[in-house]
N, C-alpha and C positions, 0 to 999 in steps of 0.2 A: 389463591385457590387452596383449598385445606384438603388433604389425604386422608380420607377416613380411617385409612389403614394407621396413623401415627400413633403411635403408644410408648413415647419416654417423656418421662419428666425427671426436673432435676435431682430430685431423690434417688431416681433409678442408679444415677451414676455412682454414687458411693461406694469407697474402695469394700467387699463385701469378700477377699477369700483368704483371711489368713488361714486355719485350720482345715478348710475344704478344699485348699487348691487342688490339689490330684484329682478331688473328686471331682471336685466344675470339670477341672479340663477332658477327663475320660469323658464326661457327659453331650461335652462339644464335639470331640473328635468326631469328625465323617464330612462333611462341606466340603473344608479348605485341604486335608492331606488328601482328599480324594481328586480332588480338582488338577491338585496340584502333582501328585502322581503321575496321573492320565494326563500332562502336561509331556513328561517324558514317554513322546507316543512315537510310533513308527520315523515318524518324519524327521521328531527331533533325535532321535537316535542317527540317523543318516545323516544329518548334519551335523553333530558331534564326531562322527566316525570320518567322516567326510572333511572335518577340522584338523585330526588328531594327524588322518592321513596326509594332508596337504602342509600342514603347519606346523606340528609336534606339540610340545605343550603351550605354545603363546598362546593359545584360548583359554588356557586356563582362566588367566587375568580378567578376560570379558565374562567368562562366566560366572564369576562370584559374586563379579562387579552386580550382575540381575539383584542379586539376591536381594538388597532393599528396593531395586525398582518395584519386582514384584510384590514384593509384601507391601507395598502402597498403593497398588493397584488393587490387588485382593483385599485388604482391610477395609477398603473402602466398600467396596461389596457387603461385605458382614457388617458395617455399621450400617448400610443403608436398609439392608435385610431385617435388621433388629430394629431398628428405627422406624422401619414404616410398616411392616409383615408386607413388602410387597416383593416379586417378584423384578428385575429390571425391565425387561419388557413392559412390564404392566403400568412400571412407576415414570418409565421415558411417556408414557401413551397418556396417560394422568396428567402428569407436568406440562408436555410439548404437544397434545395430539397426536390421533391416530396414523398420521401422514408423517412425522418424523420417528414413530416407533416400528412402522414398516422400511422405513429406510436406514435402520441400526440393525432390524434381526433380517435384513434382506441382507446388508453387508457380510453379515456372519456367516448368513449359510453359501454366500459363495465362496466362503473359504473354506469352508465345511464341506463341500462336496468333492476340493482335490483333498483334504484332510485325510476321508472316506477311503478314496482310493488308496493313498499312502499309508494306511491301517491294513487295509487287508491285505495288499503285497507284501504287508514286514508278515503278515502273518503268517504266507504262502513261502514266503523266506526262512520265515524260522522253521517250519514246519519241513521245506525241506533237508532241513539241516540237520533232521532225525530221522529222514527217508519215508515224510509220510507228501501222498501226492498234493499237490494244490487244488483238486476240484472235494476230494474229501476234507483237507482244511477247513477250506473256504465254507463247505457246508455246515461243518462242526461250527466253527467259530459264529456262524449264522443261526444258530439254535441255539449257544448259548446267549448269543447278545439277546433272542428273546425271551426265553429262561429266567434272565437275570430281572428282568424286571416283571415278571409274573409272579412274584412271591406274594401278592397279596396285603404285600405293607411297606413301606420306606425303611421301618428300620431292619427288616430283613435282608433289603436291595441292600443300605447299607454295608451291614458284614460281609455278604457276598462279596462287593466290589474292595470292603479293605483288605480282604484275602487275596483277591484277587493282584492288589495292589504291591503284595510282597515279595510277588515272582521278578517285578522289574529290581530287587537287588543281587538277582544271577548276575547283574554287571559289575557289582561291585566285588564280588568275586572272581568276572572276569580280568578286575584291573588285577588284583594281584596274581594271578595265574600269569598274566601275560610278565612279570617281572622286569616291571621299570624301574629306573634309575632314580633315586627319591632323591639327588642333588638334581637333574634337569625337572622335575618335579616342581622343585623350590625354582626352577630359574625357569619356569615359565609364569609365575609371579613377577617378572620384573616388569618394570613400566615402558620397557626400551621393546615393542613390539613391533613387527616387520610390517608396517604399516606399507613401505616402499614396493612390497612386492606383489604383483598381481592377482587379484583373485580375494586378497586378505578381508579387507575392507566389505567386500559382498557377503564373503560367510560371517563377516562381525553380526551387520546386520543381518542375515539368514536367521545367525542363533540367539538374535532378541527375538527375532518373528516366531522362533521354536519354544520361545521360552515363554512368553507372553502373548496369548493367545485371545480373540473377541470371546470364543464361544465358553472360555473361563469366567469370565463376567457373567453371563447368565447363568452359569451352572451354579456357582457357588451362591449366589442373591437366591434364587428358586432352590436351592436343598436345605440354605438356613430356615428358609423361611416354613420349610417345608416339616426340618426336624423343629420348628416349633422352639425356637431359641429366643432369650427374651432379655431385656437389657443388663440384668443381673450376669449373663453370658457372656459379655462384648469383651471382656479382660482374656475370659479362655479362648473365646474365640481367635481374639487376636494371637494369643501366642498358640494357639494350632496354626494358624497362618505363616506364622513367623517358624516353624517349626519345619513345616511343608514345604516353604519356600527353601530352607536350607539345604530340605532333602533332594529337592526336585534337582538343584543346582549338583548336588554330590553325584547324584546318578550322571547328571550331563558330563560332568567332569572324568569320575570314571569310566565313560565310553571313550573320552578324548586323550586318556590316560592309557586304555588298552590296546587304541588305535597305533599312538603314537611313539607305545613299546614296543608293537609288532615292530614295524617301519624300522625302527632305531636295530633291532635287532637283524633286518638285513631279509625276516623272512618273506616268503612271498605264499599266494595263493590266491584262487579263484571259489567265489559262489555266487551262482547265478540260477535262480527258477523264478517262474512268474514274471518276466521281463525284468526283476529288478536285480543288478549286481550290485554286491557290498562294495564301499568303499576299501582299497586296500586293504588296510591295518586292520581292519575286522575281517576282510577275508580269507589273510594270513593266519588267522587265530581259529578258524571254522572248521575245525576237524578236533577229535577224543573229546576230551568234558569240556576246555573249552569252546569247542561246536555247540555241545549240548545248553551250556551255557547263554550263550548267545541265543537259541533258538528259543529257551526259556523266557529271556528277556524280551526274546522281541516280538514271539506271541502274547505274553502277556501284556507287554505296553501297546500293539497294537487293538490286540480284546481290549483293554480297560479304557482307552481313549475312545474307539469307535462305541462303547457303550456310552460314554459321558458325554462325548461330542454329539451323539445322537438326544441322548436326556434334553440336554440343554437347549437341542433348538425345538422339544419337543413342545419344552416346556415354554418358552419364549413366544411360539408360533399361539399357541395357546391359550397365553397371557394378553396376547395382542387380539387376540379374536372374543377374550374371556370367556372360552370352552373351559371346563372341568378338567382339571388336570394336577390332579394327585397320585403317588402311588401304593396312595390308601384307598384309591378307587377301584372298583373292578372295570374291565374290560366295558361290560354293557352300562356302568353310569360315566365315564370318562372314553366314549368311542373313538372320538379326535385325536386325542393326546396318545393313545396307542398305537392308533392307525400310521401316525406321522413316526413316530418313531421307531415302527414297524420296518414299512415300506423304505424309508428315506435312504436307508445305507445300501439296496439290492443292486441299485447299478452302479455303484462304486465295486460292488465284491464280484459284478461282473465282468468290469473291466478289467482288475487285478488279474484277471483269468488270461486275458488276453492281450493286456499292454506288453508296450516294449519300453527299455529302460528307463526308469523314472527318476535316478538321483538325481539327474540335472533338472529334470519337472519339478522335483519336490522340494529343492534348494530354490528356484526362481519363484516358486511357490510361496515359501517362507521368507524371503525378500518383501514380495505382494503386499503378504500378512502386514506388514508392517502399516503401510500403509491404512489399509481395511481397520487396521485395530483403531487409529485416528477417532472412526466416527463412534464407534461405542464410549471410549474412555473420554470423549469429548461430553457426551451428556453425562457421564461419571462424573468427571471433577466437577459441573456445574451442579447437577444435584447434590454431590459430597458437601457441597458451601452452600447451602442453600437452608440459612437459619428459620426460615418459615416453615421449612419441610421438617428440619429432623432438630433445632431447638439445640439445646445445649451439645446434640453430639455434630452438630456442623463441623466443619472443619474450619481452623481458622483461617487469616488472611495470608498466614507465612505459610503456611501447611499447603494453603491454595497455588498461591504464587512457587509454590514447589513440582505441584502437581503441573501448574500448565506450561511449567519451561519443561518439565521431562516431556508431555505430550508435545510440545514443540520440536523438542529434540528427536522423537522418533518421527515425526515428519518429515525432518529434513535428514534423516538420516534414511529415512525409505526414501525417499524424492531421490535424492544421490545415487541410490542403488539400481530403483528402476529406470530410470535414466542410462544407467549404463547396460541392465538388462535389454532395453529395450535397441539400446547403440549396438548390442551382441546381434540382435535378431534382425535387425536390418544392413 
């Protein structure tokens, strides 16, 4: 079957940016740091804090360790985006039928809808944290999520959301505020990790499920395709990828880093609004600037996730249906793709209002994830090696064989997890 949408040929690939590279790569920038951003969202904030508290710095080790998972995951997106102008929904739905592209962005959004929830509690969280209530949050934060995409154009959404994107390095200022020990630092790099003790092993996998997310695969395939990227691109694109994933992985690190300062320091405290309590080590740290800190960080990553994680299945749902769905569209020629990405988030920001404690929900949550991610990245590496589809930029046979032992590997490393989750609940 031929993909009308294909457009490289082997010309395209030709090394093209000695003297332009800055310039290519400004011109890519927005997909992949955005995706990857809104990666460090409410949830995976809470399990990094959640790490730092329980663990001290040994997660360091796993969280670096992401750092080429991810960018093989996400590169493969943006080749497959420049390689065919399609969207992933669209191109699962092309390839495999409409009946296994509903069963990848079905996947998605069931994770998407506790995602939802754990967005707008970090937001009611943070928002406490500077003494504003949680029903005015929760409203703010719901007028700008629709705000953000009524500008009229993609590349205006754009700049809003990389702005937007900058607030989640208040953590990285939280790490150094909070005044850790940069020898335990170094020795949470060590390979000798507390595998033996209870609990460890579930947040390993929690903070791959945190880190690597289904509803990143369609965001990132529907923005390149959207910003109109073209094979001349794939080199910037890739190292915005590569760039993103470093950052994403920093930010997780200094939540786990602030957490696991507090702790070491002996101090204690409490915050708790919206059902959701901070794990210790951030809760120790929740008062003067670093309060404010925190609260910066974690309405932000909660705004910028629920805005991308909403994008993404708007876009997908859309893709699958092959409604209009641009956000160079207005409202009245694209009425689906708004309407879903409207609506989709209200009963997640109305449960926020009313739940009770979530870290344990949002951690078995991201456990789940793991699992869920399976079927998306499962039609990923098959498409990514699929030389009839994308031609010279396939992936090769070592490349592939790479690709399907890591998706192996998070199977059985979800299967282990929930398995014991589920050994907890009964």
């Amino acid at each position: 079957m031929t993909i009308s949408g294909l457009r490289v040929t082997a010309g395209s690939l030709a090394p093209a940016w000695p003297a332009t590279r800055v310039r290519r790569l400004l011109r890519v920038i927005g997909p992949a740091w955005i995706v990857m951003l809104a990666d460090v969202d409410a949830a995976s904030v809470l399990t990094a804090a959640k790490a730092g508290t329980d663990f001290g710095y040994a997660m360091l080790l796993p969280i670096f360790a992401l750092v080429p998972i991810l960018y093989l995951v996400q590169e493969m997106t943006a080749r497959l985006a420049i390689g065919t102008g399609l969207g992933h929904a669209e191109l699962i739905r092309e390839r495999f039928g409409l009946r296994w592209g509903v069963v990848s962005v079905t996947s998605m959004v069931i994770v998407d809808m506790l995602a939802y929830v754990a967005e707008f509690a970090g937001i009611v969280l943070g928002a406490s944290l500077i003494g504003i209530p949680a029903a005015p949050a929760v409203l703010a934060a719901l007028v700008l999520h629709t705000v953000i995409v009524l500008t009229g154009s993609y590349r205006r959404f754009e700049v809003a959301t990389l702005a937007l994107s900058l607030a989640l390095f208040a953590f990285v200022a939280l790490a150094f505020t909070a005044g850790p020990d940069p020898s335990a630092i170094i020795g949470g790099f060590s390979p000798a990790q507390p595998f033996d003790r209870p609990g460890y092993l579930d947040l390993v996998v929690a903070t791959v499920g945190a880190v690597i997310m289904p509803w990143m695969l369609f965001y990132q395939q529907a923005a390149t395709v959207e910003k109109g990227l073209g094979p001349e691109d794939l080199r910037g694109a890739r190292w915005e990828t590569l760039i993103g994933a470093i950052g994403s992985e920093v930010l997780m690190a200094a939540i786990v880093i602030a957490a696991a300062a507090a702790v070491a320091s002996g101090a204690a405290g409490e915050a708790i609004a919206g059902g959701v309590e901070l794990p210790a080590g951030l809760a120790a740290l929740a008062q003067g600037v670093p309060g404010v800190l925190i609260a910066i960080g974690m309405i932000g990553a909660g705004l910028l996730a629920a805005v991308v994680i909403s994008l993404s299945s708007a876009w997908a749902w859309s893709e699958l249906l092959h409604w209009p769905h641009s956000l160079n569209l207005s409202i009245r020629r694209a009425p689906g793709f708004y309407i879903l990405y409207l609506v989709e988030v209200v009963p997640a920001a109305i449960i926020a209002l009313v739940a009770e404690d979530l870290v344990s929900v949002v951690i078995d949550a991201m456990i789940l994830n793991v699992l869920v991610l399976v079927i998306p990245l499962t039609f990923l590496v098959r498409l990514s090696g699929d030389r009839a589809l994308l031609g010279p930029l396939a992936a090769s046979r070592r490349y592939s064989a790479i690709l399907w032992a890591m998706t192996a590997g998070l199977l059985a490393l979800g299967l282990t997890s929930v398995a014991g989750v589920v050994g907890r609940a009964v």
